[in-house]
ZAGU-987223 format. One line per 3 residues: number of its first residue (from 1); their letters; for each residue y, x, z of N, C-alpha, C. Coordinates in steps of 0.001 Angstrom, whole numbers, plus 500000, padded with zeros to 6 digits. Atoms other than C-alpha are relative to their C-alpha. Layout:
<gutis>
NUM = A = Y:X:Z:Y:X:Z:Y:X:Z; ...
</gutis>
This chain:
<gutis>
1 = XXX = 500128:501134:499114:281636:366157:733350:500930:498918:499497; 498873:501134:500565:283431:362657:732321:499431:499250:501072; 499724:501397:499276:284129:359713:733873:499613:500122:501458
4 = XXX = 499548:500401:498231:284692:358437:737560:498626:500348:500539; 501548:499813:498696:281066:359034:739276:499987:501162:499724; 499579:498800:500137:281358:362552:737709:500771:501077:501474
7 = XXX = 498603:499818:498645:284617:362998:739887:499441:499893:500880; 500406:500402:498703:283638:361719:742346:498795:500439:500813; 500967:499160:499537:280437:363380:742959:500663:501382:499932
10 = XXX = 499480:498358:499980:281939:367039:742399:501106:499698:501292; 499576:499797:498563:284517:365928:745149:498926:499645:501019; 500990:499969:499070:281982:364938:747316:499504:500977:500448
13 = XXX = 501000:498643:499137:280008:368469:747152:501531:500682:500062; 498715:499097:498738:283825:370017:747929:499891:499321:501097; 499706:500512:498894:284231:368047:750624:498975:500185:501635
16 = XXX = 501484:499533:499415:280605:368405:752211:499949:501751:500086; 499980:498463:500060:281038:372032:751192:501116:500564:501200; 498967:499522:499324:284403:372443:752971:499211:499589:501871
19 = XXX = 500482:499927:498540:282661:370698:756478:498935:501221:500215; 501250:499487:499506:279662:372643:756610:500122:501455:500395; 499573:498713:499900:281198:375957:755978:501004:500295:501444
22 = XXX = 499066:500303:498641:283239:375090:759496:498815:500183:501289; 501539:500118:499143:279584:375260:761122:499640:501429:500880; 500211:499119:499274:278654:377694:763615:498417:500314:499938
25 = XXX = 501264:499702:500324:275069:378638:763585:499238:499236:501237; 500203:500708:498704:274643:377162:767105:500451:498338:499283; 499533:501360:500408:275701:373553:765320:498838:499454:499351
28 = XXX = 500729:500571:500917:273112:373522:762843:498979:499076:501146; 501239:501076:499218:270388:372243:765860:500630:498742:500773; 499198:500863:499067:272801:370031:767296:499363:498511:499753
31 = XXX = 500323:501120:500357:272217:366206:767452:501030:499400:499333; 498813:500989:501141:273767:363599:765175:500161:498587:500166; 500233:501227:499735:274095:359940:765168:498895:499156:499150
34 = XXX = 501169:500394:500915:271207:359668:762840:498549:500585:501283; 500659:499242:498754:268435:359282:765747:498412:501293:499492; 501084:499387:500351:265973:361802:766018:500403:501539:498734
37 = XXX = 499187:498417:500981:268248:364499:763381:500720:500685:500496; 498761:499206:499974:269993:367532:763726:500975:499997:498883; 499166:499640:501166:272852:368781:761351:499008:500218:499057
40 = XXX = 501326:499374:500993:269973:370846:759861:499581:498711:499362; 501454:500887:500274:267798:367980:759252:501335:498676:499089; 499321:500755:501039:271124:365655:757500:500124:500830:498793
43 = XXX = 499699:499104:501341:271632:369239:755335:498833:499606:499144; 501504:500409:500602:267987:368579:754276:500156:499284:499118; 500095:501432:500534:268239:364917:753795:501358:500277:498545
46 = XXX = 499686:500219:501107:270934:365413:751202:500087:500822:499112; 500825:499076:501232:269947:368449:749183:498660:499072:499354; 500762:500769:500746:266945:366021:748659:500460:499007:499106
49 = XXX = 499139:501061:501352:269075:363452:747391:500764:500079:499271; 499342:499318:501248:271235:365657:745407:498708:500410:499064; 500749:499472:501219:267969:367179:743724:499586:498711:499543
52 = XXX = 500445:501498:500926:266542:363223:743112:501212:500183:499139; 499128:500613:501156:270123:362806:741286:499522:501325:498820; 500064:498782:501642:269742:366318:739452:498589:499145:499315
55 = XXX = 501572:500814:501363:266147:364830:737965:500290:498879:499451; 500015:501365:500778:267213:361526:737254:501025:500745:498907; 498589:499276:501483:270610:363332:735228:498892:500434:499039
58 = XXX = 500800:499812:501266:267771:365072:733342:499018:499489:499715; 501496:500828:500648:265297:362136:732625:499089:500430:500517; 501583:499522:499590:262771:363584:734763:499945:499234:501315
61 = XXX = 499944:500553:498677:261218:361726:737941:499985:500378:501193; 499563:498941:498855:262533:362676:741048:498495:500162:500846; 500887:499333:498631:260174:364514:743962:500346:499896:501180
64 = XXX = 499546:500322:498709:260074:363173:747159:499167:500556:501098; 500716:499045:498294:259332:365688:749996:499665:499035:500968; 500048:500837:498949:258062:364296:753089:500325:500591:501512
67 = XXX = 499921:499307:498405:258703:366375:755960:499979:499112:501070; 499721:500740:498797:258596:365107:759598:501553:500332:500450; 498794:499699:499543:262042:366741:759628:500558:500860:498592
70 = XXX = 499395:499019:501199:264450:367571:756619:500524:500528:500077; 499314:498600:499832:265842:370205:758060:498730:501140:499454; 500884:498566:500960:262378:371989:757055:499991:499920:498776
73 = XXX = 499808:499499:501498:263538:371921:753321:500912:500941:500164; 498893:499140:500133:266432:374399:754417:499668:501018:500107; 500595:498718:499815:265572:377610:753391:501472:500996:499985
76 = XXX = 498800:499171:499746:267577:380739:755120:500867:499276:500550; 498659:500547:499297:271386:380327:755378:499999:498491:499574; 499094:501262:500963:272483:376715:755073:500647:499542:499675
79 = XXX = 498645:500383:500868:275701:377221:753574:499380:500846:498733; 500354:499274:501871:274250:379358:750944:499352:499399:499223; 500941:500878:500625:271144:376915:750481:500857:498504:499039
82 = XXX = 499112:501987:500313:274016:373845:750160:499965:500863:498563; 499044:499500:501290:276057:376390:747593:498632:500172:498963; 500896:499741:500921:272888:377069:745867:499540:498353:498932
85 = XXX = 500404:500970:500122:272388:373337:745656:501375:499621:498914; 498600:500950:500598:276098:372368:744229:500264:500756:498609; 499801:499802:501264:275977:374974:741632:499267:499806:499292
88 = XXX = 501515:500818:500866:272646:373306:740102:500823:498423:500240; 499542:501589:500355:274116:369619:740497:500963:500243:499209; 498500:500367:500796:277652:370621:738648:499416:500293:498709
91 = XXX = 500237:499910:501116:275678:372258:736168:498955:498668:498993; 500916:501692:500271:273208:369162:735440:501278:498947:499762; 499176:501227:500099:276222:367044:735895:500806:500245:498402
94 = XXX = 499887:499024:501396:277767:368998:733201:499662:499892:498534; 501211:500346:501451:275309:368622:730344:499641:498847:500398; 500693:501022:499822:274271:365013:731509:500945:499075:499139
97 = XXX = 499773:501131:500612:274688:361861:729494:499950:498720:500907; 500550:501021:498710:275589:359274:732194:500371:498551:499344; 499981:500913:501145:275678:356837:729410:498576:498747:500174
100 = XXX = 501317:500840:500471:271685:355588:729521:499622:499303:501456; 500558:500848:498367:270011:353134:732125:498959:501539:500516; 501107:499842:499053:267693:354719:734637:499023:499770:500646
103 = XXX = 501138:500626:499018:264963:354001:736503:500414:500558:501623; 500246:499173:498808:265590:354905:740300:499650:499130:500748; 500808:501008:498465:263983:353789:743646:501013:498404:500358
106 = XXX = 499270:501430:499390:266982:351209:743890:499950:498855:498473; 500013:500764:500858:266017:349764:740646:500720:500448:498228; 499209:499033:500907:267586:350567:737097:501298:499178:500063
109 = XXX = 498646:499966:499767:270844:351399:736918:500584:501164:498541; 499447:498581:501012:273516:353306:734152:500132:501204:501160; 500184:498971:499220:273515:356756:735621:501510:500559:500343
112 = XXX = 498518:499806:499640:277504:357056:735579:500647:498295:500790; 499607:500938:499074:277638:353660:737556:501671:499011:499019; 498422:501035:500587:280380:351944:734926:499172:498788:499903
115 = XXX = 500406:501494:500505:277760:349296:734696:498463:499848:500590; 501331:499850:499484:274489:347966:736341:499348:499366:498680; 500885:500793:500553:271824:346895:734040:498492:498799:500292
118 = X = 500993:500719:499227:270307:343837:734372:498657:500429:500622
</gutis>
């Protein structure tokens, strides 16, 4: 992993890792300030947007689920599903070249964020 968005994403999944694992099983249906979501359904929402980053890291175009609720991407436990998720992003992050532009939904961008391209 190099440079600052690197970092900074690997603390991120500690940090996310350290709340979630604080979770009671009775929490996951709870409501959130995102209307209309549970916990479940934010775990969802960003395993999806951790796997878009894993595809863009490897040049491939991301897959965008649609659920009426992204808590139904959480399969089983969902501290195991996260952990399953963080040791596939470190390893992608890992081997990635965040050197080249991108293409993503917000437009292209370098993929380690030291620089936007026009």
């Amino acid at each position: 992993m190099s440079g600052p968005s690197g970092e900074l994403l690997d603390q991120g999944l500690d940090f996310f890792t350290t709340i979630i694992t604080r979770l009671s099983e009775d929490d996951w249906e709870r409501p959130t300030p995102c209307a209309g979501w549970t916990v479940r359904d934010v775990l969802g929402h960003l395993v999806t947007s951790t796997h878009v980053a894993i595809s863009l890291m490897q040049g491939r175009p991301p897959g965008w689920p649609d659920p009426a609720r992204p808590g139904d991407l959480v399969e089983g436990d969902p501290v195991e599903f996260w952990r399953a998720t963080v040791v596939r992003a470190r390893d992608v992050l890992h081997k990635a070249d965040l050197d080249p532009a991108l293409e993503t939904p917000l437009g292209q961008t370098a993929a380690g964020c030291r620089a936007a391209v026009p």
